[in-house]
MIBA-951565 format. One record per residue (C-alpha): residue in three letters; x, y negated, z negated. Coordinates in steps of 0.02 Angstrom, whole numbers, padded with zeros to 5 digits, always signed. Layout:
N
AlaXYZ...
***
This chain:
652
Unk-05803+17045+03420Unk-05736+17034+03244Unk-05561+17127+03180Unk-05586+17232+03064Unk-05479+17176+02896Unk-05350+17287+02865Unk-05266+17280+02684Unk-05125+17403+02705Unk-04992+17405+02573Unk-04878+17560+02563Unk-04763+17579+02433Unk-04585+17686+02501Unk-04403+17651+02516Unk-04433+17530+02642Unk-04543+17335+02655Unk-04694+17385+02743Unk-04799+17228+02791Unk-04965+17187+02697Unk-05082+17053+02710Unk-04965+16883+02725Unk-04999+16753+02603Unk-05104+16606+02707Unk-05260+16533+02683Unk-05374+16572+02793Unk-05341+16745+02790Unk-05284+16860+02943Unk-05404+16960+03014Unk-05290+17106+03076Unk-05114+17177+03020Unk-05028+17316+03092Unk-04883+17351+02960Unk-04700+17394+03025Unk-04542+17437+02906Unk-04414+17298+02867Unk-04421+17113+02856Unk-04330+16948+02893Unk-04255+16803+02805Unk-04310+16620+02856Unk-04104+16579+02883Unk-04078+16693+03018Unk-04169+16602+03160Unk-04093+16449+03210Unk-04181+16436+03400Unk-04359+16400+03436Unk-04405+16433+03610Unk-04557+16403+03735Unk-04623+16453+03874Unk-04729+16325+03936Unk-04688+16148+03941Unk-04862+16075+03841Unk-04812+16183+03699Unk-04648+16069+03646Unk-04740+15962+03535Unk-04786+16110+03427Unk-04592+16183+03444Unk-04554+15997+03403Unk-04667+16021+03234Unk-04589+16179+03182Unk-04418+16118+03188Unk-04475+15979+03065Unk-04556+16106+02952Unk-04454+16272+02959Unk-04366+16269+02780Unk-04201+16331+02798Unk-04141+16205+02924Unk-04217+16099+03070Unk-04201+16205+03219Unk-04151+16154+03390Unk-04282+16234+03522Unk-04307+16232+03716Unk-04378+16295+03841Unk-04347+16463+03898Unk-04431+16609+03985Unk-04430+16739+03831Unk-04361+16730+03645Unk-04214+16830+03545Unk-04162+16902+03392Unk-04126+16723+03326Unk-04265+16637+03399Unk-04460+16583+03359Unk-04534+16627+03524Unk-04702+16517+03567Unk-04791+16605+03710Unk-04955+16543+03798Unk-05039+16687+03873Unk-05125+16689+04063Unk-05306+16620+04036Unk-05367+16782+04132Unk-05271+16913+04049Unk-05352+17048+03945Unk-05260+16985+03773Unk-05298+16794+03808Unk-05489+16868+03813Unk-05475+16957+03676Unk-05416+16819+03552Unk-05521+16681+03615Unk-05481+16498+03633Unk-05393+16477+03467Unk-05341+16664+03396Unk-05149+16690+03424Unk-05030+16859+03405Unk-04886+16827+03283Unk-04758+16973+03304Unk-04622+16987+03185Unk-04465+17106+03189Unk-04304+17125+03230Unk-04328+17061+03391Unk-04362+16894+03334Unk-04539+16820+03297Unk-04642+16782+03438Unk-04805+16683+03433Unk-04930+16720+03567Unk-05086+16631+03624Unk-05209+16579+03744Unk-05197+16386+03712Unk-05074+16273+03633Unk-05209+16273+03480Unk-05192+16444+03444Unk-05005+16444+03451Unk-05006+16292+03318Unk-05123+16402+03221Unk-04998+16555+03239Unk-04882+16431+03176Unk-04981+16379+03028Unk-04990+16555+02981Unk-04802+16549+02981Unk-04768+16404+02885Unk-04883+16447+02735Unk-04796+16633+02737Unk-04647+16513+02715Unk-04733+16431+02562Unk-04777+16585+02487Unk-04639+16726+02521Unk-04463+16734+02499Unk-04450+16829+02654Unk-04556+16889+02841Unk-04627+17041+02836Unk-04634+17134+02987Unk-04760+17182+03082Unk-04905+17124+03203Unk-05037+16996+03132Unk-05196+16949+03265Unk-05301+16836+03205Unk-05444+16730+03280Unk-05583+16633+03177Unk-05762+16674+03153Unk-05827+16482+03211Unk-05780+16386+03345Unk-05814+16233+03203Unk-05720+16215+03054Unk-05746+16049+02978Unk-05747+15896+02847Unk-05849+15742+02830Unk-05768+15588+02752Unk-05875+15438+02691Unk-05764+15310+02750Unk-05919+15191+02768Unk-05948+15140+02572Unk-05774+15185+02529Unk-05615+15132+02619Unk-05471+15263+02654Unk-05308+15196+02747Unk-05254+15248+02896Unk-05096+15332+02812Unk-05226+15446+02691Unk-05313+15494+02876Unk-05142+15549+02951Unk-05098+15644+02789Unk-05286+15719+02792Unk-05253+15774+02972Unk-05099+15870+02907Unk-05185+15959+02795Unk-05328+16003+02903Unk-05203+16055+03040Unk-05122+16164+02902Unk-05289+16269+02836Unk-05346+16275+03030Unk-05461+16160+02991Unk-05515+16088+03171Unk-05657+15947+03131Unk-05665+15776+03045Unk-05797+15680+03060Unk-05779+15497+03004Unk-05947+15434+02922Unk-05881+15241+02988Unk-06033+15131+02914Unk-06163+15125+02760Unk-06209+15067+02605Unk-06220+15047+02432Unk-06382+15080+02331Unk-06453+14899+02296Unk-06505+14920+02107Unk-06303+14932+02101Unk-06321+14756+02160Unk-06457+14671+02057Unk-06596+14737+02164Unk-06535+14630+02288Unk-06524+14676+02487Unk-06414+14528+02521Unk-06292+14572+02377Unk-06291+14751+02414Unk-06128+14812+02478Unk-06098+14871+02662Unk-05972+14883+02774Unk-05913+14934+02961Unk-05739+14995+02961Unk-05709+14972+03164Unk-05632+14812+03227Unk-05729+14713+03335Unk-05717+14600+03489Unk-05889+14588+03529Unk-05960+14572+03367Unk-05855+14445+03273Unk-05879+14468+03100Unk-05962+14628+03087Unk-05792+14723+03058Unk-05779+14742+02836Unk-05665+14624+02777Unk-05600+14735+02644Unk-05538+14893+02760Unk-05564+14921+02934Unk-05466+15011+03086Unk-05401+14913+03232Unk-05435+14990+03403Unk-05272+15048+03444Unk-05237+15123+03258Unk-05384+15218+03296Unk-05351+15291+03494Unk-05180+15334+03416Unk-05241+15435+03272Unk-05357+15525+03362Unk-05231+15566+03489Unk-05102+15617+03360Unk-05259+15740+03247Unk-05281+15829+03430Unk-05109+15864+03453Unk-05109+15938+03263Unk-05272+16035+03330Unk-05378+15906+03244Unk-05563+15862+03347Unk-05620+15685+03262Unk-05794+15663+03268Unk-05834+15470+03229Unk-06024+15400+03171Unk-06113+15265+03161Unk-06247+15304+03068Unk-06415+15208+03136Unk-06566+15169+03113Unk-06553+15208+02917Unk-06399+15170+02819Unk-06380+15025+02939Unk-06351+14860+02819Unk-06177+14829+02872Unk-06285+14798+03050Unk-06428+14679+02963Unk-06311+14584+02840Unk-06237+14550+03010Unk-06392+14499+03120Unk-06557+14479+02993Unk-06648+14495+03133Unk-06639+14690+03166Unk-06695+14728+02980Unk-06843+14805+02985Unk-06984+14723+02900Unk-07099+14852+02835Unk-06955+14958+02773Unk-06794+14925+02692Unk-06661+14803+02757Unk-06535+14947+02764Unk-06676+15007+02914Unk-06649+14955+03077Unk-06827+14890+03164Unk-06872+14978+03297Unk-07030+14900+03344Unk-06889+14759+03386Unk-06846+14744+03557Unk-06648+14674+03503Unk-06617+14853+03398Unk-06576+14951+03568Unk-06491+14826+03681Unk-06397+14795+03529Unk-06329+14979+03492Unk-06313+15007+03672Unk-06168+14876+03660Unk-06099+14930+03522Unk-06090+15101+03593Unk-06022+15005+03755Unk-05862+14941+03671Unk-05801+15093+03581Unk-05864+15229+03692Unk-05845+15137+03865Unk-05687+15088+03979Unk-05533+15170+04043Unk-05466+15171+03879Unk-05606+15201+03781Unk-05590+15175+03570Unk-05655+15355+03514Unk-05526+15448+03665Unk-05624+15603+03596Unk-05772+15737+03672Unk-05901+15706+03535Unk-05977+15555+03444Unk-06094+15567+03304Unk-06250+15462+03322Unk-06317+15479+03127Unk-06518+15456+03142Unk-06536+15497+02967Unk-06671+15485+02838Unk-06756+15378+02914Unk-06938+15311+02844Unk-07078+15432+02901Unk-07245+15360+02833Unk-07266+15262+02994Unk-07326+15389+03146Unk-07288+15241+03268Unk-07122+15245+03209Unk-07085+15414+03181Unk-07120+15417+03392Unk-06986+15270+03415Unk-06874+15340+03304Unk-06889+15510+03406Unk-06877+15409+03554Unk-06713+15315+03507Unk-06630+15482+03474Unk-06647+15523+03639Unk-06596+15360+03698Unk-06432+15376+03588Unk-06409+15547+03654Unk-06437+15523+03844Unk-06297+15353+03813Unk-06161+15465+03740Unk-06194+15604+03881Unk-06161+15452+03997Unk-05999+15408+03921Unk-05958+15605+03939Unk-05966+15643+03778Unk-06045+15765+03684Unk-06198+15704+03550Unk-06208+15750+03371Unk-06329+15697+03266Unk-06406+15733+03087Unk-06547+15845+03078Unk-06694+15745+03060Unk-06842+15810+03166Unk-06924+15891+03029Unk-06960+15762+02924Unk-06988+15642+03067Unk-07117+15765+03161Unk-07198+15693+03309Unk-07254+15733+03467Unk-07093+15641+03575Unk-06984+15772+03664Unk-06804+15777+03592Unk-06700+15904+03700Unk-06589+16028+03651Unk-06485+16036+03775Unk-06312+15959+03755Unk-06329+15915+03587Unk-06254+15970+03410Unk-06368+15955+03253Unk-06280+15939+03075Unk-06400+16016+02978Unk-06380+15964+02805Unk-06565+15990+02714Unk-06694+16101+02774Unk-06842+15998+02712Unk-06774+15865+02844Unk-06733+16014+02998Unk-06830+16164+02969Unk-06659+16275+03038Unk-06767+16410+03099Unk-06878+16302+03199Unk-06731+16205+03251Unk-06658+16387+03314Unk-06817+16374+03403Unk-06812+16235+03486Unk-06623+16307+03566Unk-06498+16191+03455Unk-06325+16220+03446Unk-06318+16184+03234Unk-06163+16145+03118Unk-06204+16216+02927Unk-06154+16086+02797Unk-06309+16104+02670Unk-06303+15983+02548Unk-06343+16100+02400Unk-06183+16183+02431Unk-06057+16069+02532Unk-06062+15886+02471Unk-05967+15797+02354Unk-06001+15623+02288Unk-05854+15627+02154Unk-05924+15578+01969Unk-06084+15527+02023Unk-06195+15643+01912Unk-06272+15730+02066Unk-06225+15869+02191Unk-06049+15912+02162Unk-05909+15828+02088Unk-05810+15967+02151Unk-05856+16108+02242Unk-05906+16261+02159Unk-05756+16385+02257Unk-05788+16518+02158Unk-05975+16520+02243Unk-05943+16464+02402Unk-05812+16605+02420Unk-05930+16754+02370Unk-06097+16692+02453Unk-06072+16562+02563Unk-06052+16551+02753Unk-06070+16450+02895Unk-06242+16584+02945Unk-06306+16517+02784Unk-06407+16346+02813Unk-06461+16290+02631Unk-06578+16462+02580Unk-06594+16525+02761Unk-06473+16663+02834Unk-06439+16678+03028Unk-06346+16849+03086Unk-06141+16823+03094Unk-06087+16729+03218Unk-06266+16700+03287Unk-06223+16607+03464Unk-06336+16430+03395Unk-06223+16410+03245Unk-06064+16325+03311Unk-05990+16331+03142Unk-05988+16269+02958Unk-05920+16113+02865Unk-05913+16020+02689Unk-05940+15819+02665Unk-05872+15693+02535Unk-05991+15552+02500Unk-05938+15390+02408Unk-06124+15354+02372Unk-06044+15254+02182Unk-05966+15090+02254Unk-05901+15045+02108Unk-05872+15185+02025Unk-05687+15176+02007Unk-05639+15320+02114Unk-05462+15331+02205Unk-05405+15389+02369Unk-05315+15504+02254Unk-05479+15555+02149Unk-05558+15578+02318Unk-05390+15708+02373Unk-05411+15812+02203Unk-05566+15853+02267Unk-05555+15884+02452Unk-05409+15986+02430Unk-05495+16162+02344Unk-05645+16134+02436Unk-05542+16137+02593Unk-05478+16297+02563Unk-05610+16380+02542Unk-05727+16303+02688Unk-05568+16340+02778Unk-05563+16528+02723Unk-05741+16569+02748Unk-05791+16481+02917Unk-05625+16589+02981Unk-05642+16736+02892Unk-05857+16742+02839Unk-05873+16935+02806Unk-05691+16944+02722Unk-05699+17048+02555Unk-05780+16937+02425Unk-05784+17042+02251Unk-05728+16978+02108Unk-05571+17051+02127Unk-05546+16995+02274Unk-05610+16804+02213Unk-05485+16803+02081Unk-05310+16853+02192Unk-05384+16711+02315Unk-05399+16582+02185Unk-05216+16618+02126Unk-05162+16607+02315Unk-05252+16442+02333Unk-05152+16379+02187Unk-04996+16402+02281Unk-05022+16337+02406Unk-05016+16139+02439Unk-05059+15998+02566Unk-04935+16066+02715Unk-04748+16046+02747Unk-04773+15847+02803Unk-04902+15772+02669Unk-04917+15784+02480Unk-05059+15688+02435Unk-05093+15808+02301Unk-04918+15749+02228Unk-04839+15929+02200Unk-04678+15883+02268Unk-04638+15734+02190Unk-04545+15770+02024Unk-04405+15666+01946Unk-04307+15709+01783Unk-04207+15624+01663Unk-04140+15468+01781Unk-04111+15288+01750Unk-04241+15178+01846Unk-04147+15019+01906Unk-04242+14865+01985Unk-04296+14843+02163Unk-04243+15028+02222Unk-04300+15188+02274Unk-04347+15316+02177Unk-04427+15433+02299Unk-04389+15405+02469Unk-04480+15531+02597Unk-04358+15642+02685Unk-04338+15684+02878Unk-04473+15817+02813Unk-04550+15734+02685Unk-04717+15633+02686Unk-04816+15469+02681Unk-04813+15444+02496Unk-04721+15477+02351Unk-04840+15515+02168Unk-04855+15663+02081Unk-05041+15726+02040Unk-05126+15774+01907Unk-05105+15841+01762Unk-04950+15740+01730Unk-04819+15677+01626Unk-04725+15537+01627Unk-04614+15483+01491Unk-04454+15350+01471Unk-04354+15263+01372Unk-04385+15075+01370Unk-04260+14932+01276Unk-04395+14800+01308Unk-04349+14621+01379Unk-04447+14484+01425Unk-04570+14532+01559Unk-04653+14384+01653Unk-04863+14423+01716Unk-04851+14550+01863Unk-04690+14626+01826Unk-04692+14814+01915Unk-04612+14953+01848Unk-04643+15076+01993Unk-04756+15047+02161Unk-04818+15150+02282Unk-04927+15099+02441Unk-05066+15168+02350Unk-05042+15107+02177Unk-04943+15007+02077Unk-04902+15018+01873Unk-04857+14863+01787Unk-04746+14837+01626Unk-04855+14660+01640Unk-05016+14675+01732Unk-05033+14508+01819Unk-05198+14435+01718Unk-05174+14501+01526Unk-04993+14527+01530Unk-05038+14725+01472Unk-04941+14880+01507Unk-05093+14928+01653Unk-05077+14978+01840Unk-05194+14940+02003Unk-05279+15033+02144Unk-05406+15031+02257Unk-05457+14875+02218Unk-05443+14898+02014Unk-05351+14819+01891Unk-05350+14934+01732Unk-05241+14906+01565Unk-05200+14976+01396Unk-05191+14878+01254Unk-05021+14873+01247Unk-04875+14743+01292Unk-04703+14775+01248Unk-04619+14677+01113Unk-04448+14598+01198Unk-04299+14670+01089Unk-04404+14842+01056Unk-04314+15020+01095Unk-04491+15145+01111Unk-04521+15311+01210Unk-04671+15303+01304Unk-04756+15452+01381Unk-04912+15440+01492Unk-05024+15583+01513Unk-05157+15576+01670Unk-05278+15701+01734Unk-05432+15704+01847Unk-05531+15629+01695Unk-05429+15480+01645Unk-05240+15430+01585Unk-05160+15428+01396Unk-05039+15304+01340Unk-04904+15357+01192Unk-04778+15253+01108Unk-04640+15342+01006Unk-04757+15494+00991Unk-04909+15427+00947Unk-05088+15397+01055Unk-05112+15201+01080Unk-05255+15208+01201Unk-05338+15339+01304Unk-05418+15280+01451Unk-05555+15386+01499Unk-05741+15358+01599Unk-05802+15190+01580Unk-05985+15173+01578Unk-06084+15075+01742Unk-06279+15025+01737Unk-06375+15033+01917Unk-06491+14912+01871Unk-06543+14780+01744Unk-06631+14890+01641Unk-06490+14980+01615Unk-06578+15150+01628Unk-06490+15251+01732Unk-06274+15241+01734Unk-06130+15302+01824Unk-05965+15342+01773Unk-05826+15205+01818Unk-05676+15306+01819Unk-05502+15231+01772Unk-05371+15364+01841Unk-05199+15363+01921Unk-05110+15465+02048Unk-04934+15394+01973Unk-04814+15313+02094Unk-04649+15361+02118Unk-04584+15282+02280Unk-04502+15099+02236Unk-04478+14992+02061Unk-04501+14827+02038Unk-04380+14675+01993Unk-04412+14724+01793Unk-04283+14644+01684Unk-04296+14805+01530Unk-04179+14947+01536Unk-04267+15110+01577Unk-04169+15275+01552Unk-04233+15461+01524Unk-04398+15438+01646Unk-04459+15593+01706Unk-04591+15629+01806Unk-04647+15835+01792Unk-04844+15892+01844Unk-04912+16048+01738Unk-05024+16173+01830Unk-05201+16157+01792
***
């Protein structure tokens, strides 16, 4: 049953507690007078042996100092107690599998829960109060979410992210109790990209494979083990991963591979299932990634895809009903739990598919009528594309999320322009996607985290929180609150953290260098500026100024010789070299939309949206974007003098 929100803030001669500062919100406070300071506890403590990794986490994070903690049968004034509560106890049944108790006063602070999940999420709570106080307010805070589903889809299939973006992602899920990502692991690019060619048309499979030799994408893919050990590191950060393969549609990674399973009436990106190959054929690929004592996807749910699919065929419509079962019944036997895309709508036939089991994304009603799917007795996710999808500067759906929306009508009840009753016990929960649809559009990893970030936060508040106060009052002290806060204590993709000012960059050194609590990658985000003082030498083709794993700026690009920089598979320049002999201040400028180059004060080139044609007739374009999350983490062997460089990012 839901907690009622209580906003209390009383205004006397002592600190009464109000609402903390977190995204999502809390669902209950019960004030008390005083408050603490984040130096004064120098213990954490726990109760229960599995909860160390999470004590081992908020040593790493707490701000004031990295805390020593043990185990121990109850906490002190000094301490961070973590407490798991007995399963049958009246309290453990009242907050649910991942709700937690965080108690703060002069006692200490204690942290109870029912699972190790919901004391990581009572610790969340306590880091981001840490991000946005300047002290702990006492009083008791109960909190438990809405959903059992909280969730994000990345299109890893047509773009490629690297592992180290999917650790930092996990973070930053783990830090907005954020408890699903599904990995979209194959697909496709649109073929009038690609000279109306099928055979040209880009695809890729991101899994490494032994039994397929040569399916795996030769320009990004995930090894086996990287893969068991990231999904065993998101579920220890309370992280579910949900991988896909995405068959019978959006399958031309799988027909570039074997011709043979294209189907022949359809397009090439459509499997054939009037082929007797298609199933043996997905039954082994299921085989090596779902099957074995050490199976590749080490998690409860796999996502089969089965989406839009060709329906003008009532033979095929059947098979294709048919083969969702088949998929279905082979995860069950690999004791997983099925998910698939919802689909039976638009591919209406008489073939039983069962409900039982199974999870349907439901992502357009014309293709999963959601109340006849409530029918029919499936358990449904909520990620309707009119609302939730990104495909960043494609022209289409959203090239970021409208929050402002999403935050006063949306929630996970909501299934494109149906409503279920709260918490109705068919909708497991909600999530958002981010499809890279443009292949070569330009986008970044970094473009990609500008826009997953916001949207985040507020998936994040409302599948928690759905009824929470929504007026616009209420919209706009949320929106400032999101601007605070950032990607968690260990990641900083967004590239908030990383600020340099006024130093001397010298060759072949470090110029951010993660701390013990830092993160993967050091660049600051946009909007930025970056400005230095150059006495220019001779600079030979490739020469680097500063380098980051993601990125890398060149005082020389390596084909023109241009002042230019590199990413994701881009090579972009100004047209610009320096002059050898030359004293200039130069000042870059870079935002979501592009990056400006300046030379003593004046605009030499501003790089913004490039224009891209999807076919020959050059009717319809895309945007080719030619951004730069700026690295700061190493310099290259450059042979100018660079003094004065700062590095500062303005709020947006």
């Amino acid at each position: 049953m839901k907690y009622k929100l209580i906003l209390i803030a009383l205004l006397f001669s002592g600190h009464m507690a109000a609402q903390p500062l977190c995204i999502p919100t809390v669902q209950e406070v019960k004030p008390a007078q005083g408050s603490a300071s984040f130096s004064q506890f120098s213990l954490i403590a726990y109760d229960n042996a599995s909860l160390q990794p999470v004590a081992d986490y908020l040593s790493q994070t707490w701000a004031a100092s990295t805390l020593p903690s043990s185990l121990q049968k109850k906490g002190s004034a000094n301490a961070i107690f973590l407490s798991l509560l007995p399963r049958k106890g009246a309290k453990a049944a009242k907050l649910g599998d991942e709700g937690y108790q965080l108690t703060i006063g002069p006692r200490g602070i204690t942290i109870q829960a029912a699972s190790k999940r919901g004391v990581l999420w009572g610790v969340q709570t306590l880091l981001q109060m840490q991000e946005t106080s300047s002290s702990l307010p006492y009083g008791i805070f109960v909190d438990k979410p809405d959903y059992p589903i909280r969730g994000f889809m990345l299109d890893c299939g047509r773009k490629f992210f690297p592992m180290s973006y999917l650790y930092s992602l996990v973070q930053v899920m783990s830090y907005y109790k954020m408890n699903t990502l599904q990995l979209h692991l194959n697909d496709s690019g649109f073929f009038d990209q690609f000279n109306n060619d099928w055979d040209e048309a880009y695809a890729a499979f991101r899994m490494e494979s032994d039994l397929f030799p040569g399916l795996t994408a030769i320009d990004g893919s995930y090894s086996k083990q990287e893969m068991r050990d990231f999904i065993r590191y998101a579920e220890s950060m309370g992280v579910e991963i949900i991988p896909e393969f995405d068959t019978p549609a959006h399958s031309l990674a799988f027909s570039h591979y074997r011709p043979s399973l294209a189907s022949k009436e359809f397009n090439p990106d459509h499997l054939d299932l009037r082929n007797p190959e298609v199933i043996p054929f997905l039954d082994s690929l299921y085989a090596e990634y779902l099957g074995g004592p050490d199976p590749v996807f080490c998690c409860p749910r796999f996502h089969i895809g089965t989406d839009e699919y060709n329906n003008s065929d009532s033979t095929i419509v059947e098979r294709f009903r048919e083969l969702i079962v088949h998929l279905c019944n082979t995860v069950k036997s690999y004791g997983k739990q099925p998910v698939f895309w919802g689909s039976l709508t638009h591919a209406n036939g008489v073939t039983p598919v069962p409900s039982d089991g199974v999870l349907m994304s439901l992502w357009y009603n014309g293709y999963a009528d959601p109340v006849e799917m409530h029918k029919q007795g499936f358990h449904m996710i909520s990620i309707p594309d009119g609302l939730v999808y990104i495909v960043p500067a494609a022209g289409y759906y959203y090239d970021y999320l409208n929050q402002k929306h999403l935050f006063q009508h949306w929630k996970p009840s909501l299934i494109g322009n149906i409503h279920f009753p709260h918490q109705d016990p068919l909708i497991d929960g909600g999530m958002f996607a981010l499809w890279n649809d443009m292949i070569k559009n330009g986008i970044s990893v970094g473009d990609c985290h500008d826009r997953i970030l916001p949207a985040m936060q507020v998936i994040a508040e409302k599948s928690w929180n759905a009824l929470r106060d929504s007026t616009d009052t209420a919209w706009e002290q949320w929106k400032a609150l999101a601007g605070k806060l950032n990607d968690g204590p260990l990641a900083d993709e967004i590239g908030r953290k990383s600020m340099v000012e006024d130093i001397e960059l010298k060759p072949n050194s470090n110029i951010l260098t993660p701390p013990d609590k830092g993160w993967r990658v050091c660049q600051i985000g946009y909007p930025y500026t970056i400005s230095f003082t150059i006495d220019w030498a001779k600079e030979a083709p490739g020469t680097v100024l500063c380098r980051s794993e993601r990125s890398t700026f060149y005082l020389s690009d390596p084909i023109r010789g241009m002042l230019g920089f590199s990413r994701d598979g881009y090579l972009f320049n100004f047209k610009y070299c320096g002059k050898p002999g030359k004293r200039e201040t130069l000042r870059l400028e870079g935002d979501s939309e592009g990056i400006s180059l300046y030379a003593d004060g004046k605009l030499v080139e501003r790089l913004k949206p490039d224009v891209g044609y999807r076919s020959n007739e050059k009717k319809t374009t895309y945007k080719i974007m030619r951004t730069l999350v700026f690295p700061l983490q190493q310099t290259g062997n450059f042979h100018s003098k660079i003094t004065h460089f700062s590095a500062k990012r303005s709020s947006r």
